[in-house]
C-alpha positions as CSV (number, residue, x, y, z in Angstrom):
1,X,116.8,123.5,77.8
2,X,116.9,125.1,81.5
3,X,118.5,128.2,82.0
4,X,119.8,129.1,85.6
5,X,118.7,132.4,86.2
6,X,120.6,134.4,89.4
7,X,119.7,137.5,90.8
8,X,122.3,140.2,90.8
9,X,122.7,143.4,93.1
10,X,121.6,146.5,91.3
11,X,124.8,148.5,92.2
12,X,126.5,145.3,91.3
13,X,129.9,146.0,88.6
14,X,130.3,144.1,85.7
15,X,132.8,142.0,86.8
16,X,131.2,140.9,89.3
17,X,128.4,139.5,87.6
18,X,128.8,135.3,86.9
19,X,129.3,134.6,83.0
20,X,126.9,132.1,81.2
21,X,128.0,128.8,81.3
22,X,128.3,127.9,77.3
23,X,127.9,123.9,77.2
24,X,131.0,122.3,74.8
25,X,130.9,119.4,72.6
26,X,127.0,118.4,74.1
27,X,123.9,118.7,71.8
28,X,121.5,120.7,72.6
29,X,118.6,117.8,72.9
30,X,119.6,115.3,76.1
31,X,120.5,112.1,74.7
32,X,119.6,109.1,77.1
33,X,122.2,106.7,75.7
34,X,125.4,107.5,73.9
35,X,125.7,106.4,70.6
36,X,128.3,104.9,68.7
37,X,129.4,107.4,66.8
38,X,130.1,109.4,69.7
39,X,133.7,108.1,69.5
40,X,134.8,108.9,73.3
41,X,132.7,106.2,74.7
42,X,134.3,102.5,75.2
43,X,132.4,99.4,73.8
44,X,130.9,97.4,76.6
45,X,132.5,93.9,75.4
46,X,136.3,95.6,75.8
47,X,135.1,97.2,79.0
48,X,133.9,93.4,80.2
49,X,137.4,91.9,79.0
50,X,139.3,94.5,80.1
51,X,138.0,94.1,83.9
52,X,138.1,90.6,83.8
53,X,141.6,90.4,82.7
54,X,142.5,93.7,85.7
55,X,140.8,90.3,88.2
56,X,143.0,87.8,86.7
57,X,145.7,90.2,87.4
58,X,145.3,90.6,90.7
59,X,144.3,87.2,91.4
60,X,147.7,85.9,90.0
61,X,150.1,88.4,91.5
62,X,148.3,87.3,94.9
63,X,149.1,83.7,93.7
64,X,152.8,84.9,93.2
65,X,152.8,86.4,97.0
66,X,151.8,83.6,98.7
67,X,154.5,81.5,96.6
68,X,157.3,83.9,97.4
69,X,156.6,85.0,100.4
70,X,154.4,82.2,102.5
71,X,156.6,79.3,103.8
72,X,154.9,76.2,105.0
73,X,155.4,74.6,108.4
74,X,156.4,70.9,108.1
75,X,155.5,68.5,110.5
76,X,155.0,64.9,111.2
77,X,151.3,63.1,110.5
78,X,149.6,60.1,111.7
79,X,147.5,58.5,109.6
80,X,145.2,55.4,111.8
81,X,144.5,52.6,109.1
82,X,142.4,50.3,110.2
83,X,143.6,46.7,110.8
84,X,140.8,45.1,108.2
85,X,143.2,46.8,105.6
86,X,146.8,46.1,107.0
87,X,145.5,42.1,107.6
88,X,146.4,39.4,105.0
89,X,144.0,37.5,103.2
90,X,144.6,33.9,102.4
91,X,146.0,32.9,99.4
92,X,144.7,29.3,97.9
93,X,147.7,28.0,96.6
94,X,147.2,26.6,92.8
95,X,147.2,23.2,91.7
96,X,149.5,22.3,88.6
């Protein structure tokens, strides 16, 4: 455990002198990874869902703008068929 150490002023009053920081609800030991049983810490697999559903969210109300708000221009198209498609092809009439 470090300790921060200060150096104070001789003449210096006791109020004026900084109070120990007291650490509240951390062990003593530094733990690299929080543990389950720490209770304050959210499970990764709800953190996942819960961001992907936040994207979803935003992705849809930005849907819902462009729907409301976003009116198309209409205009006229020309569409060039060619004329091997628009020609008529023989038809051999049947014999009975």
């Amino acid at each position: 455990m470090l300790v921060r150490r200060q150096v104070i002023a001789a003449n210096a009053n006791e109020k004026d002198r900084p109070k120990p920081r007291k650490s509240v609800g951390f062990p003593e030991k530094a733990v690299c990874c929080p543990t389950p049983s720490a209770g304050s810490t959210m499970p990764s697999l709800f953190r996942l869902l819960f961001i992907v559903g936040v994207i979803a969210g935003f992705v849809y109300v930005a849907m819902w703008c462009l729907v409301i708000f976003v009116e198309p221009k209409q205009r006229d198209i020309t569409v060039k068929i060619p004329a091997s498609r628009i020609e008529a092809k023989p038809v051999e009439a049947s014999k009975p």
